[in-house]
N, CA, C and O atoms as CSV, one atom per row, in Angstrom:
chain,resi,resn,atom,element,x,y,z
A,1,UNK,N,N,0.843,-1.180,0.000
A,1,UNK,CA,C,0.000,0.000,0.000
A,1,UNK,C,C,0.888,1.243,0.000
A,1,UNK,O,O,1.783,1.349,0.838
A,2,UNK,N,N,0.619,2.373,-1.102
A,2,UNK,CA,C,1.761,3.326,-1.357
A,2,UNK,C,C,0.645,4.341,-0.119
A,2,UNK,O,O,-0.557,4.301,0.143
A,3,UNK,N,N,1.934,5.268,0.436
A,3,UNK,CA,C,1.392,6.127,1.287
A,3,UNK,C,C,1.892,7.480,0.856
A,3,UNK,O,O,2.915,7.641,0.191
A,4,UNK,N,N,1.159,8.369,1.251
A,4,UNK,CA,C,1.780,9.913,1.058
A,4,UNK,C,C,1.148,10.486,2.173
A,4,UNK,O,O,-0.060,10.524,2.408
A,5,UNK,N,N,2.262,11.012,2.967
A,5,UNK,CA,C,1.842,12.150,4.161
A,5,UNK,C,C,2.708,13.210,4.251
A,5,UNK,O,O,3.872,13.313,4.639
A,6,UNK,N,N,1.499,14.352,3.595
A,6,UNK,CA,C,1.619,15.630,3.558
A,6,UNK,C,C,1.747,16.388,4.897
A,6,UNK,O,O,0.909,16.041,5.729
A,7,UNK,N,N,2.720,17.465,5.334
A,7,UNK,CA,C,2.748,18.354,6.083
A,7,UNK,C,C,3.377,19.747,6.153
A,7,UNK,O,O,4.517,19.617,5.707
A,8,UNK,N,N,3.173,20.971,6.492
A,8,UNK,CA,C,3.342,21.970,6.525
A,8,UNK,C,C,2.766,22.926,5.668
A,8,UNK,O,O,3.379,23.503,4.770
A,9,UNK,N,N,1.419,23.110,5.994
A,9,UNK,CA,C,0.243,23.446,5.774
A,9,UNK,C,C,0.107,24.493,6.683
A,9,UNK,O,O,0.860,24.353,7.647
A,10,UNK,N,N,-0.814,25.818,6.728
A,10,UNK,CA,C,-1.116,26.450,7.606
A,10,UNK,C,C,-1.277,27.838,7.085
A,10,UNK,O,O,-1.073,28.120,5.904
A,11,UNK,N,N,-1.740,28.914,8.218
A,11,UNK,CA,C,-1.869,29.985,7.473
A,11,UNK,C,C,-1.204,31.448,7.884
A,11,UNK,O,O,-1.245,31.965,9.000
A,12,UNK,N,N,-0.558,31.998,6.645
A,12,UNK,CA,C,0.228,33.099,6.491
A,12,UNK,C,C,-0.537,34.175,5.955
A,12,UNK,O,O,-1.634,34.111,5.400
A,13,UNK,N,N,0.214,35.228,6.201
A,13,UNK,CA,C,0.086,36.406,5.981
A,13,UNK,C,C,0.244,36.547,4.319
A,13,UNK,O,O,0.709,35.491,3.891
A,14,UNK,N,N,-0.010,37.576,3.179
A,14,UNK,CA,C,-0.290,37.854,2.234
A,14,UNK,C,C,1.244,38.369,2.110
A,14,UNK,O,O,1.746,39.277,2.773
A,15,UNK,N,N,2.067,37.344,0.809
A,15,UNK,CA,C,3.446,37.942,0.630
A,15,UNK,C,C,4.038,36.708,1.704
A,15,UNK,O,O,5.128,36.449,1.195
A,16,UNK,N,N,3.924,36.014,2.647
A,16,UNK,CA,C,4.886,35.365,3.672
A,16,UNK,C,C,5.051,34.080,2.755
A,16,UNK,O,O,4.897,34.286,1.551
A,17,UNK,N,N,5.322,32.880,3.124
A,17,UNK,CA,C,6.202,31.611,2.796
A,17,UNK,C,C,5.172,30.882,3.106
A,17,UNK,O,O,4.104,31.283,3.569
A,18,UNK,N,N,5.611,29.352,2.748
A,18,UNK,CA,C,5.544,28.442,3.372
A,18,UNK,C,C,5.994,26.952,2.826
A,18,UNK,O,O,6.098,26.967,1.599
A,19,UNK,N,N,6.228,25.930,3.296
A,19,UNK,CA,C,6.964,24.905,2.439
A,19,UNK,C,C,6.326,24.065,3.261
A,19,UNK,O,O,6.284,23.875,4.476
A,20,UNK,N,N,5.407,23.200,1.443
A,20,UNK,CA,C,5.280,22.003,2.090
A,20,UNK,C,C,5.656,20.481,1.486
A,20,UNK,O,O,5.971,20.268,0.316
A,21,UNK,N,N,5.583,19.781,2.222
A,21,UNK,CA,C,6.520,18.434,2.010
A,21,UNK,C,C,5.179,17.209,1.928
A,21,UNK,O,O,4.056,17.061,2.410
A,22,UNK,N,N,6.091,16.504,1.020
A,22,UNK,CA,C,5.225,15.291,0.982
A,22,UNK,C,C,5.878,14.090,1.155
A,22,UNK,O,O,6.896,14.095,0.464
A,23,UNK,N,N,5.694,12.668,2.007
A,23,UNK,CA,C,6.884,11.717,2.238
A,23,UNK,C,C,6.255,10.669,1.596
A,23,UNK,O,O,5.082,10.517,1.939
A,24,UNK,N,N,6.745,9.778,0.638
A,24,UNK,CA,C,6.188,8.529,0.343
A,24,UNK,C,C,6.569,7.676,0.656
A,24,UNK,O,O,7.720,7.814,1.068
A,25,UNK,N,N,6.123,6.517,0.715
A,25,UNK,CA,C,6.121,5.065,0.792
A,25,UNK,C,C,6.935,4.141,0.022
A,25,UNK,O,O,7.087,2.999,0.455
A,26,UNK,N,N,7.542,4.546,-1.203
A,26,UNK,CA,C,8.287,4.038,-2.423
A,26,UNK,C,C,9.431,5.148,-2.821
A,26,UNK,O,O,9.529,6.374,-2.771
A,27,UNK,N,N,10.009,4.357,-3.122
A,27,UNK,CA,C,11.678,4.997,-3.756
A,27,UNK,C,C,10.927,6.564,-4.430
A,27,UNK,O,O,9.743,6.639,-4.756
A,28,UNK,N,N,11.698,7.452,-4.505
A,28,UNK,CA,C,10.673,8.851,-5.657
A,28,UNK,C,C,11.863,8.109,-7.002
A,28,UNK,O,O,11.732,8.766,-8.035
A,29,UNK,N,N,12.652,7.243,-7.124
A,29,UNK,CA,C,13.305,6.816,-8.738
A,29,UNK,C,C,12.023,5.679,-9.191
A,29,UNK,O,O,12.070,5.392,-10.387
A,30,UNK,N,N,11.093,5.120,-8.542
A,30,UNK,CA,C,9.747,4.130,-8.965
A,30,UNK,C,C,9.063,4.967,-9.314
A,30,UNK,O,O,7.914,4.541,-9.426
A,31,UNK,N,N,9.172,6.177,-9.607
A,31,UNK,CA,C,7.700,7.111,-10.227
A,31,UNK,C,C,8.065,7.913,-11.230
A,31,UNK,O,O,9.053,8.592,-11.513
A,32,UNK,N,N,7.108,7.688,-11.659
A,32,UNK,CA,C,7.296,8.885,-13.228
A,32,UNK,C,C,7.171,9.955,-13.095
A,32,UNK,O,O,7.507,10.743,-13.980
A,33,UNK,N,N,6.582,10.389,-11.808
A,33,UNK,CA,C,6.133,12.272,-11.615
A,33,UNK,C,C,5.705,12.391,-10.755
A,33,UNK,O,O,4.651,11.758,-10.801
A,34,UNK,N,N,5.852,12.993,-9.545
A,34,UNK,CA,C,5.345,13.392,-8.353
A,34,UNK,C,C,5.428,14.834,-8.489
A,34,UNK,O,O,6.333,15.446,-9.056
A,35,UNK,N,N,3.780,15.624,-7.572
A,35,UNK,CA,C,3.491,16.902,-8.327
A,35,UNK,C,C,2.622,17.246,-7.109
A,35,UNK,O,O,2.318,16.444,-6.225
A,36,UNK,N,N,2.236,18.621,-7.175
A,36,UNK,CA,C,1.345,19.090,-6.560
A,36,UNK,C,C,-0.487,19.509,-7.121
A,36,UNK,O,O,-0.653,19.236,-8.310
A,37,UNK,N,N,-1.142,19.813,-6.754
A,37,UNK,CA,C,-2.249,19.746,-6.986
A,37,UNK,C,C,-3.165,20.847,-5.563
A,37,UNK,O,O,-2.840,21.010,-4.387
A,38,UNK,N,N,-4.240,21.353,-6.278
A,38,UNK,CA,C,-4.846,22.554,-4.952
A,38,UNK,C,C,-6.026,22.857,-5.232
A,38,UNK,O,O,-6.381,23.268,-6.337
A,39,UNK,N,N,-6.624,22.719,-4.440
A,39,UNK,CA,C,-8.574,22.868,-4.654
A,39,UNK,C,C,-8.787,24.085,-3.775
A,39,UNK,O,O,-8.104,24.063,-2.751
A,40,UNK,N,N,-9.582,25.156,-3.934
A,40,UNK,CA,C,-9.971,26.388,-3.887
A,40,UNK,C,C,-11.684,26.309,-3.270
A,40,UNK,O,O,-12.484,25.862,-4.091
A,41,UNK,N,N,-12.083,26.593,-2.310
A,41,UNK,CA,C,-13.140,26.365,-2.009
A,41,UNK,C,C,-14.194,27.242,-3.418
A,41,UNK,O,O,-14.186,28.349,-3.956
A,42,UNK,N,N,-15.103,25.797,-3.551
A,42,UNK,CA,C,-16.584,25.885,-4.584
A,42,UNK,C,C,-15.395,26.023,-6.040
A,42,UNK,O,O,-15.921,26.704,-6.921
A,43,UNK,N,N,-14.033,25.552,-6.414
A,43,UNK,CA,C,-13.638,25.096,-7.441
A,43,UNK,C,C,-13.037,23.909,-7.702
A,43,UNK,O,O,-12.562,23.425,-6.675
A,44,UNK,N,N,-12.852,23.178,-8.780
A,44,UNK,CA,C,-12.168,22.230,-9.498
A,44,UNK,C,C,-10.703,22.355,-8.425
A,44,UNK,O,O,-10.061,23.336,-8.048
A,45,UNK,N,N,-10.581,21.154,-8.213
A,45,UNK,CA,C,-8.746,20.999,-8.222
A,45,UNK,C,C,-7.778,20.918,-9.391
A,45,UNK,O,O,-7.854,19.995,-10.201
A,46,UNK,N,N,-6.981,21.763,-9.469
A,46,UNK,CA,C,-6.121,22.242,-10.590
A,46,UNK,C,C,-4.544,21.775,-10.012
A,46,UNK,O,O,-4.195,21.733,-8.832
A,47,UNK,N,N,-3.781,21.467,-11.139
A,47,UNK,CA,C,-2.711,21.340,-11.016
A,47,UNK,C,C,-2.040,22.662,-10.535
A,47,UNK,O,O,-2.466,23.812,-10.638
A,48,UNK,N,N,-0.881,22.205,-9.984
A,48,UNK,CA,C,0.189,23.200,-9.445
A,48,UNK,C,C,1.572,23.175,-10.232
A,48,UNK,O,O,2.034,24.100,-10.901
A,49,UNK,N,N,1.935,22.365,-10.089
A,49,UNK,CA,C,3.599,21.834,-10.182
A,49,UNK,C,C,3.981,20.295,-10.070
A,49,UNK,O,O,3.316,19.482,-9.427
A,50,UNK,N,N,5.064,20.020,-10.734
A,50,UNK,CA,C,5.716,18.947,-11.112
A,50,UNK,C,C,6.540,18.306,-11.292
A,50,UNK,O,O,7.083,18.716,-12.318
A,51,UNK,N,N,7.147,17.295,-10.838
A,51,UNK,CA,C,8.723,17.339,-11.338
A,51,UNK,C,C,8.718,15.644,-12.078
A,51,UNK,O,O,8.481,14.713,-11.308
A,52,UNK,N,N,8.945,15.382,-13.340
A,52,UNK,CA,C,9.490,14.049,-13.416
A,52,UNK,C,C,10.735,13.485,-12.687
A,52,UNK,O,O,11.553,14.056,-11.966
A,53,UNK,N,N,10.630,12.106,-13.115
A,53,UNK,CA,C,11.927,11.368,-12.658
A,53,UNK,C,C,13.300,11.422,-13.174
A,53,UNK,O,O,14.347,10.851,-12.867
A,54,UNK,N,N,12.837,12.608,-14.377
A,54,UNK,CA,C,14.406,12.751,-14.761
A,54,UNK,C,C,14.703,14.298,-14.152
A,54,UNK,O,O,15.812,14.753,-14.432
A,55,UNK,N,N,13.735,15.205,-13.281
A,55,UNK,CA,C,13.977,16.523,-12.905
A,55,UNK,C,C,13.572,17.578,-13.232
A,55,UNK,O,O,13.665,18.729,-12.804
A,56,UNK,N,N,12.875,16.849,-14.441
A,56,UNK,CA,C,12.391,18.453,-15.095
A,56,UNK,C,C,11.123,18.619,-14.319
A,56,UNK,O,O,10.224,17.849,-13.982
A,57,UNK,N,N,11.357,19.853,-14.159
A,57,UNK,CA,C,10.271,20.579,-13.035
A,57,UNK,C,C,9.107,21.636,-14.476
A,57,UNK,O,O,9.446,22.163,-15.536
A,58,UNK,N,N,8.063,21.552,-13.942
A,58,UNK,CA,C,6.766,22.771,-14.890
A,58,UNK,C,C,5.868,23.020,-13.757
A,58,UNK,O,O,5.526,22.213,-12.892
A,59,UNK,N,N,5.557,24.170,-13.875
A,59,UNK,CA,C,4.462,25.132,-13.100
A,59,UNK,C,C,3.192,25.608,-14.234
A,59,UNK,O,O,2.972,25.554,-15.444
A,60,UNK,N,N,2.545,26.098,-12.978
A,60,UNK,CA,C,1.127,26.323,-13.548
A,60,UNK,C,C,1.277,27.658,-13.784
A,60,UNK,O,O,1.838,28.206,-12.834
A,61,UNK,N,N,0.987,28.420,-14.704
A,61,UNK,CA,C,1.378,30.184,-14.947
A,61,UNK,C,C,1.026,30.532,-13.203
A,61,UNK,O,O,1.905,31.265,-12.750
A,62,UNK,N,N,0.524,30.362,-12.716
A,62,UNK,CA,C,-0.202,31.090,-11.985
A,62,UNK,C,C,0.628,31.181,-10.338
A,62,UNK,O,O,0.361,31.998,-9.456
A,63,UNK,N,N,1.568,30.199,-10.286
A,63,UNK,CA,C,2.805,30.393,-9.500
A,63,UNK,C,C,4.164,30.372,-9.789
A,63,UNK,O,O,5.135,30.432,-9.034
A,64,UNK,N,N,4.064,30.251,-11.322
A,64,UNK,CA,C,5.706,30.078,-11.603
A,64,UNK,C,C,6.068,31.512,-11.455
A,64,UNK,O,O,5.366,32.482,-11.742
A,65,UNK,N,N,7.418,31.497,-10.902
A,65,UNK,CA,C,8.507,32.640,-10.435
A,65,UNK,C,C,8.341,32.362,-8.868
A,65,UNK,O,O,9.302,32.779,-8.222
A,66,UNK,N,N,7.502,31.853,-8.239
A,66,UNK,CA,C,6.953,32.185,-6.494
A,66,UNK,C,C,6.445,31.080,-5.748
A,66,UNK,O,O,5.753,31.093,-4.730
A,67,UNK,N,N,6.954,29.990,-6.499
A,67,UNK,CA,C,6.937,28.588,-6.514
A,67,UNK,C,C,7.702,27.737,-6.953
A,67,UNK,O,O,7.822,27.515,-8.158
A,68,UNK,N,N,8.445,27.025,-5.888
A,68,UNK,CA,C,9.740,25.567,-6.356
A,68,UNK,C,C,9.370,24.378,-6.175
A,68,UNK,O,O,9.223,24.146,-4.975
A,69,UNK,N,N,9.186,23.646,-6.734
A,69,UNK,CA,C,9.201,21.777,-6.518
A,69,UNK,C,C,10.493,21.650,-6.020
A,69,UNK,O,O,11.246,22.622,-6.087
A,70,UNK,N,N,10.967,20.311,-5.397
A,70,UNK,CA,C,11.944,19.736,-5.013
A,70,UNK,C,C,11.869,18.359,-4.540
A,70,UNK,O,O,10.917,17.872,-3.931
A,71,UNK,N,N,12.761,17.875,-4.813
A,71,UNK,CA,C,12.782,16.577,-4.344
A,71,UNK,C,C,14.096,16.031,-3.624
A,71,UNK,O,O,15.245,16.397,-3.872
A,72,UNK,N,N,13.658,14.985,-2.587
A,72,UNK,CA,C,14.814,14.549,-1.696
A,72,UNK,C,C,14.927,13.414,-1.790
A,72,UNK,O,O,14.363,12.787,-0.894
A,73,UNK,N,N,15.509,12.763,-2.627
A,73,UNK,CA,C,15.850,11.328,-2.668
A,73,UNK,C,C,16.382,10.433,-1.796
A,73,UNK,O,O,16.314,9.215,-1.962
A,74,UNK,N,N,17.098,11.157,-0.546
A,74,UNK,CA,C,16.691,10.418,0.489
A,74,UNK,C,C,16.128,10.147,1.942
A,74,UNK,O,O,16.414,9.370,2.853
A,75,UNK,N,N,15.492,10.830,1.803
A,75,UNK,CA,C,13.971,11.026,2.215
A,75,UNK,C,C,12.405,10.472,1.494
A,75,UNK,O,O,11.276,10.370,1.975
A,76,UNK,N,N,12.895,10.228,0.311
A,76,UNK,CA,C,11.669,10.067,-0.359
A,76,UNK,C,C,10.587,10.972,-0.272
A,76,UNK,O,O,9.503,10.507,0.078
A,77,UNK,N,N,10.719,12.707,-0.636
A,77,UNK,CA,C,10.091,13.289,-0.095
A,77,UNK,C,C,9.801,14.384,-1.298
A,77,UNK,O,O,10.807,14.947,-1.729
A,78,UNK,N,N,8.621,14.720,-1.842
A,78,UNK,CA,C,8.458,15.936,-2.769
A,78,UNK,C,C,7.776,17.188,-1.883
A,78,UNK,O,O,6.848,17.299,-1.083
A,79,UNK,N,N,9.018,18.272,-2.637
A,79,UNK,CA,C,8.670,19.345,-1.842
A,79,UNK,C,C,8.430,20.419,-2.040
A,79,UNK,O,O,9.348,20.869,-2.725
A,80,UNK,N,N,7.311,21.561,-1.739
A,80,UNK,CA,C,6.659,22.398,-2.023
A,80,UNK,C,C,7.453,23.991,-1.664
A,80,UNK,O,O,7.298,24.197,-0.461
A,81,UNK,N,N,7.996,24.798,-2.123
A,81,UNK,CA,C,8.567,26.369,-1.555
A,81,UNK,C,C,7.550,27.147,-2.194
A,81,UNK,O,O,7.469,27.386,-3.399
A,82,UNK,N,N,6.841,27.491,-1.353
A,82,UNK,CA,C,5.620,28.899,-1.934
A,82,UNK,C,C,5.781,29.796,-1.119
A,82,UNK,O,O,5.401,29.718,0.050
A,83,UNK,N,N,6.628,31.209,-1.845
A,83,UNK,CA,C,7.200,32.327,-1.626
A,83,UNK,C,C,5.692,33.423,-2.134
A,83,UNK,O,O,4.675,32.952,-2.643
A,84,UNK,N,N,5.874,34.669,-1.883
A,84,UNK,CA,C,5.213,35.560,-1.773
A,84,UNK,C,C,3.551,35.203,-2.315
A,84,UNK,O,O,2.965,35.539,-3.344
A,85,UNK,N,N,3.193,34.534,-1.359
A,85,UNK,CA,C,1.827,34.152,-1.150
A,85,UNK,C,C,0.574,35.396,-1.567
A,85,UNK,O,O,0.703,36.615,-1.672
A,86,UNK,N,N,-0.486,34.630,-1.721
A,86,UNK,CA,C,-1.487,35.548,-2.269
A,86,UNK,C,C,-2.555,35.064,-1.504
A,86,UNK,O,O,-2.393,34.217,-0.625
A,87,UNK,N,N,-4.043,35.740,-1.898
A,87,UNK,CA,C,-5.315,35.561,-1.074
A,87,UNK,C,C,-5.634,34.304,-1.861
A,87,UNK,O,O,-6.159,33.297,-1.388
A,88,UNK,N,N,-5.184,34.516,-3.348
A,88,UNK,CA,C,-5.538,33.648,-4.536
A,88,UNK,C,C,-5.248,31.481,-4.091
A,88,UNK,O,O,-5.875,30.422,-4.099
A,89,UNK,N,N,-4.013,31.987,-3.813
A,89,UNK,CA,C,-3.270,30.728,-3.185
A,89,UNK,C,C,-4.006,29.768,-2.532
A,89,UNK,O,O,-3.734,28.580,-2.706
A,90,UNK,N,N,-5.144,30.205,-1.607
A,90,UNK,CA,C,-5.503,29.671,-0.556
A,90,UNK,C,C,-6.219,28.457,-1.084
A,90,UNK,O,O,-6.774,28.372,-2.179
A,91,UNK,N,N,-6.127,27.490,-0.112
A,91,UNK,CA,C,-6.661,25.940,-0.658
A,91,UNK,C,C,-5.982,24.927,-0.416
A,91,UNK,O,O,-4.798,25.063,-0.111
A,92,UNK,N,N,-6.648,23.502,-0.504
A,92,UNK,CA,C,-6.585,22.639,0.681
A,92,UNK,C,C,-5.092,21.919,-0.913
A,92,UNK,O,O,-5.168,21.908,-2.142
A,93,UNK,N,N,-4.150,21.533,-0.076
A,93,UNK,CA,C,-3.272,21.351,-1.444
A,93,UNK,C,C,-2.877,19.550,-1.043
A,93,UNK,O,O,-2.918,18.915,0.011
A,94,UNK,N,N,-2.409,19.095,-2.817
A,94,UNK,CA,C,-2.606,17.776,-2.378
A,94,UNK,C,C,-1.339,17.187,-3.169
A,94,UNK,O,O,-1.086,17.665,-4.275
A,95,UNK,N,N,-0.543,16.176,-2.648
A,95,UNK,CA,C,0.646,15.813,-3.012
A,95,UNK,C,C,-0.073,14.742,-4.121
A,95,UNK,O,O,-1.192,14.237,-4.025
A,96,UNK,N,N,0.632,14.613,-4.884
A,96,UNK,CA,C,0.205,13.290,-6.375
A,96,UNK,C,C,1.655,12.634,-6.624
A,96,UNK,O,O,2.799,13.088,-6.584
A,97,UNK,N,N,1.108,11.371,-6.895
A,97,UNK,CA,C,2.411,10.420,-7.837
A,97,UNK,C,C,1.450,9.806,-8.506
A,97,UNK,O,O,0.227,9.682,-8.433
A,98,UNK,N,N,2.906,9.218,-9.626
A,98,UNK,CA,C,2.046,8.049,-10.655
A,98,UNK,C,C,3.243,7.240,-10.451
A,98,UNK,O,O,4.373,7.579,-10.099
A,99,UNK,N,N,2.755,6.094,-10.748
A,99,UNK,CA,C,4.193,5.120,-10.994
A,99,UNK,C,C,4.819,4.870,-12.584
A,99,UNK,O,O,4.224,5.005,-13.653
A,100,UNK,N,N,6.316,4.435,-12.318
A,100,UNK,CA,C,6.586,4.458,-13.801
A,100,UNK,C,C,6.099,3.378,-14.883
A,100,UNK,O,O,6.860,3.142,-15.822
A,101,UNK,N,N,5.149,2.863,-14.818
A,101,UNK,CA,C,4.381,2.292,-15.927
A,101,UNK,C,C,3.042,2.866,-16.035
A,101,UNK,O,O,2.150,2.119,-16.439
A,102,UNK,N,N,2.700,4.342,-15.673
A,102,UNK,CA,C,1.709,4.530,-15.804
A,102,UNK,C,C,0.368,4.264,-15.394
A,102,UNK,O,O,-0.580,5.008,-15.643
A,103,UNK,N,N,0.296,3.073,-14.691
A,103,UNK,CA,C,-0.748,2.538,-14.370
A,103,UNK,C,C,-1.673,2.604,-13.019
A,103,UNK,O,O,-2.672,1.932,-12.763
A,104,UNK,N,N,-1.126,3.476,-12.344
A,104,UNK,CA,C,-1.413,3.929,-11.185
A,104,UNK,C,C,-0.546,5.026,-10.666
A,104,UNK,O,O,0.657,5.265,-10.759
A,105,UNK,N,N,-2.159,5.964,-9.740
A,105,UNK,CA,C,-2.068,7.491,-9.097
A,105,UNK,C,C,-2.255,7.357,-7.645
A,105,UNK,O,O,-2.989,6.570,-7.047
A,106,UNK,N,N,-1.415,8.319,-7.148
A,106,UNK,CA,C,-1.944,7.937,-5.557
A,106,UNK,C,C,-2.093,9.971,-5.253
A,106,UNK,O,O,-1.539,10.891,-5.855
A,107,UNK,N,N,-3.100,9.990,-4.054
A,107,UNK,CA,C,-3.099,11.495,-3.648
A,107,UNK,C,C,-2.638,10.954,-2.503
A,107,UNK,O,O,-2.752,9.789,-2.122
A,108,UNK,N,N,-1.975,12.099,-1.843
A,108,UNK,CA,C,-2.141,12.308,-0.128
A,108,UNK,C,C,-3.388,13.109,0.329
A,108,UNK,O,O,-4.120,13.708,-0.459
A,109,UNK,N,N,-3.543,13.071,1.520
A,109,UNK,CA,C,-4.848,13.544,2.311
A,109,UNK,C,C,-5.251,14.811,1.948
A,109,UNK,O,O,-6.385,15.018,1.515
A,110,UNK,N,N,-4.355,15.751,2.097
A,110,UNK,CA,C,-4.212,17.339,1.339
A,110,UNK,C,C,-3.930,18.242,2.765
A,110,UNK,O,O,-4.374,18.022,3.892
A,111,UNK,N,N,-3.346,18.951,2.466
A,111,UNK,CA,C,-3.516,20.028,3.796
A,111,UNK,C,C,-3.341,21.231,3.197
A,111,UNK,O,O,-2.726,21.629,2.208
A,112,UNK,N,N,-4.404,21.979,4.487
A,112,UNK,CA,C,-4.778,23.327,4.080
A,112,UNK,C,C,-3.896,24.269,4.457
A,112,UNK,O,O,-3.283,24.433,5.512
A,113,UNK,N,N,-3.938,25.319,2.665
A,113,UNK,CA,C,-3.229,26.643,3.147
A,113,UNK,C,C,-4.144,27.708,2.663
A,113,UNK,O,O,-4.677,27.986,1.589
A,114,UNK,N,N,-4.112,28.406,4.381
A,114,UNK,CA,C,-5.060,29.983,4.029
A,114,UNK,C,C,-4.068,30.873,4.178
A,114,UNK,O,O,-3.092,30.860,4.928
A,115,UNK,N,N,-4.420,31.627,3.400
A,115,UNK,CA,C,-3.287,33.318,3.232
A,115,UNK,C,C,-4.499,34.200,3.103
A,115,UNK,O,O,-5.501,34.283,2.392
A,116,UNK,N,N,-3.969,34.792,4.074
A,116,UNK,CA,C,-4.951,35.881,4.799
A,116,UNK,C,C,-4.672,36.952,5.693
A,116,UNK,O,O,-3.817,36.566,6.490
A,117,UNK,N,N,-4.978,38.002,5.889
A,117,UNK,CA,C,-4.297,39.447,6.930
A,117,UNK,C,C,-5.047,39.050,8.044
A,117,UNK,O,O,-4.980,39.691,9.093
């Protein structure tokens, strides 16, 4: 059973930080892409960010420059840097993998970030 537990979630000020991490259950070299993902209260969950297994990282227009993926290979851990935060931002965010044959997705639970004065 693959696991993902998300943490460092919470809520900042408009413009502040926050980094969050996701730990899995399986090697991050067994997956084809581990990524982020963020649901917006009364919207769709939309992609965020991404990184394949060879590194290449892509963002969603809507945080690239103010947003880093990362990954820790040993840790087994994909990781979130969201720099100068917005009201926009806010939403319950959710770690994703696939494995490398494609054939299976796993989410983590999601944890919430509000940015707010």
């Amino acid at each position: 059973q693959v696991q993902l537990v998300e943490s460092g979630g919470g809520l900042v000020q408009p413009g502040g930080s926050l980094r969050l991490s996701c730990a899995v259950s399986v090697s991050i070299f067994s997956l084809d892409v581990m990524g982020w993902y963020r649901q917006a209260p009364g919207k769709e969950r939309e992609w965020v960010a991404s990184v394949t297994r060879s590194g290449i990282t892509n963002y969603a227009d809507s945080v690239k420059g103010r947003f880093t993926i990362s990954r820790d290979a040993a840790k087994n851990t994909v990781n979130l840097q969201m720099n100068s935060l917005k009201s926009e931002d806010t939403g319950v965010y959710y770690c994703h993998i696939r494995n490398l044959a494609r054939t299976n997705e796993y989410w983590g639970q999601g944890t919430q970030v509000t940015v707010s004065s």
